[in-house]
N, C-alpha and C positions, 0 to 999 in steps of 0.2 A: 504494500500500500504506500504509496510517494505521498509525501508530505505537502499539502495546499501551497502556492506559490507565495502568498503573503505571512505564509507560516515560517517563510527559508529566507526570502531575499527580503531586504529593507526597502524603506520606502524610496533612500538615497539612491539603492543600486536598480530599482525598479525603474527611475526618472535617468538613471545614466543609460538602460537601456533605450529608453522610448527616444531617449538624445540621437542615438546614433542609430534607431530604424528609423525618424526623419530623413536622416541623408538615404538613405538606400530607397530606390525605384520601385522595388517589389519585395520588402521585407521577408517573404512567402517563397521567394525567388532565391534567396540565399542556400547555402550550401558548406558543409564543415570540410574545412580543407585540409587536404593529405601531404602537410608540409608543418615546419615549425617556423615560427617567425619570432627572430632576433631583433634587438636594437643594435642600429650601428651609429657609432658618434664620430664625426670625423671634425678637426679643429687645424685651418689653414692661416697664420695669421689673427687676422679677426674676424674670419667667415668660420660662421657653427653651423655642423646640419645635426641633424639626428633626424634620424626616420629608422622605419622597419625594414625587412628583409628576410623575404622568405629564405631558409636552409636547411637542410637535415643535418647540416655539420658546422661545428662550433667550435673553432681549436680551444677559445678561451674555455668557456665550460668545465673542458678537459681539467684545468687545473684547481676547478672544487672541487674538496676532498669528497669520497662516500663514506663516512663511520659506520660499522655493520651495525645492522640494526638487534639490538637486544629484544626487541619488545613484540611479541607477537602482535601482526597481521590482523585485521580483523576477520574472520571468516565469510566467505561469501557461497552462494548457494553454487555458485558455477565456479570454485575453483578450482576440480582438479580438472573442467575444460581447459581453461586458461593455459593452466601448469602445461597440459599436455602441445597446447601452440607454442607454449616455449623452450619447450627442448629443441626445436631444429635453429632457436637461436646459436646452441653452443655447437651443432652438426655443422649447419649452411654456413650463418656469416658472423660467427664469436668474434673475429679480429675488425669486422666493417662496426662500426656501430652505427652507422647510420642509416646503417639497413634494418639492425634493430631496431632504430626508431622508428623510420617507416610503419612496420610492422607493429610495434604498439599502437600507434595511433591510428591506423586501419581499426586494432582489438579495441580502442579507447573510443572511434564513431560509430563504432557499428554499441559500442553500451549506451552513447548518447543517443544515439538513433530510438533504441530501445528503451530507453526512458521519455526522450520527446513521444514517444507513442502513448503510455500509459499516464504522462503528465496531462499530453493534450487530452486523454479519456476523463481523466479524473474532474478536471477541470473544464470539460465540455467545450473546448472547440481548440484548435491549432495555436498552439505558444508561441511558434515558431523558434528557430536556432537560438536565438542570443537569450531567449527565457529560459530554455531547456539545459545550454549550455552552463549556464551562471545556476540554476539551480543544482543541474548533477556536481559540479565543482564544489556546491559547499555540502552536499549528502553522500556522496559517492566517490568522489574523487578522490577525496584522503585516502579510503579506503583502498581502489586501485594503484594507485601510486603507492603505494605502502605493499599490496602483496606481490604487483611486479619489483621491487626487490625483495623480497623475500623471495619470490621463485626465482632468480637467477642467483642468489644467494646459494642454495637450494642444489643450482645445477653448475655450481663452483662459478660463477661469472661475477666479475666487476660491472653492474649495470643499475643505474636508478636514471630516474626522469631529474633533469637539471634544470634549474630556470626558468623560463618563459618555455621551454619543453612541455612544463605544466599548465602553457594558458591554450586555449580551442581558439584556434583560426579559422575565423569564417569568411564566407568570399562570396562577396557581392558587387552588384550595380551601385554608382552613388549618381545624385541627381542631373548630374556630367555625362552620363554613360558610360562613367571609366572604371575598370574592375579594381576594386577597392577593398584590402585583405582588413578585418575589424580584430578585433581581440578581448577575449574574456578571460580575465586573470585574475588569481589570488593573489593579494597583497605582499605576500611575504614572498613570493614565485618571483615578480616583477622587481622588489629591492635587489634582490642577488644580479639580476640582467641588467637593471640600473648603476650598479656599482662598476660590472662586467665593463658598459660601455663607456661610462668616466676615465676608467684606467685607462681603456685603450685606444681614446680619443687625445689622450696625453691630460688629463684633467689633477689624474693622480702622480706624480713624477715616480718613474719605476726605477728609479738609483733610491732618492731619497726619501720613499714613500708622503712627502709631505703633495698637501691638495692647492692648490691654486685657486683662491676662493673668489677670484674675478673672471676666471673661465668657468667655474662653478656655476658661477651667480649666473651666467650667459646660455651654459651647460641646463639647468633647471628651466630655465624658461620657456630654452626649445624643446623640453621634455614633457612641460606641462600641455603647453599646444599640442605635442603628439599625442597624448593622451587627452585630452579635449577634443580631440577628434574622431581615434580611432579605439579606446581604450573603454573598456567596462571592466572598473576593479570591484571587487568583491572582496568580502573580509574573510 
């Protein structure tokens, strides 16, 4: 039984959704994309961008630690399916991890898929992606993220979801006609890719670890626009 949608999402992340299916054409019309989308910060002088960027591969990433997890998994009614789709991780592609990810997050839209179905029954008519998405993230997603490492834990593998790894890209129309990738993120997911993209925009100096708080300051701005635009965070 899924939990009523005013029971999950606040009223804040409910108006950040409606924000961003204004810009999209045909709300109905979207689609959960089979790609991860990073932040990339680049700093030329006193030109800042920062935007997204779709990628399966993140050298940075790479360098957050995984601490094995002590603490039991929560159980879920399908996990020895799951378990069994992840053994031909450590067969096929153990050393590609990007082909791992792929493949989680096929197993990660086809559980959204199937929850957007019994959300929109519960609740009588079509949620659409960014309701469904932001709801399964704060009921279900810990949960998933938590027992895919445990199962490659499991099957001797160094593998968890990193980052914005954890936020659902969705991909749509925007009132332009331009294909416009959105993002539904948990807050804590998005600090570690925020940090990510400071350092390696040059924000953080990687000799002397000290921050430069007027590229910072510059740094933040073009972050909040990004997210005022294409960002639905969730707590």
């Amino acid at each position: 039984m899924v939990m009523p949608i005013k029971k999950v999402l606040t009223a804040e992340e409910i108006a950040q959704i409606l924000r961003i299916s204004y810009d999209m054409i045909d709300v109905y019309h979207a689609g959960l994309l089979e790609n991860v989308l990073h932040i990339e910060c680049e700093i030329k002088d006193e030109d800042i961008t920062v935007e997204l960027y779709p990628s399966l591969r993140n050298p940075y990433l790479m360098r957050i630690p995984s601490p094995r997890e002590t603490q039991e998994a929560p159980q879920r009614i399908d996990e020895g399916d799951l378990y069994e789709k992840r053994k031909k991780h450590k067969i096929e592609f153990a050393s590609r991890r990007h082909e791992i990810v792929l493949d989680e997050i096929r197993m990660r839209n086809h559980d959204i898929e199937v929850h957007k179905f019994f959300l929109s029954q519960a609740e009588g008519y079509d949620v659409g992606w960014l309701v469904a998405a932001a709801h399964w993230l704060k009921t279900y997603g810990p949960g998933f993220y938590d027992l895919s490492k445990k199962h490659h834990q499991q099957l001797g593998m160094d593998f968890e979801w990193k980052g914005m790894e954890r936020a659902v890209g969705i991909v749509s129309q925007n009132r332009e006609a331009e294909k416009i990738h959105y993002v539904v993120v948990r807050s804590m997911d998005f600090s570690i890719e925020e940090h990510v993209a400071q350092w390696a925009g040059g924000v953080i100096d990687n000799r002397t670890k000290e921050m430069d708080e007027k590229k910072a300051a510059k740094v933040r701005e073009k972050l909040n626009e990004l997210c005022a635009k294409y960002f639905c965070t969730v707590r």
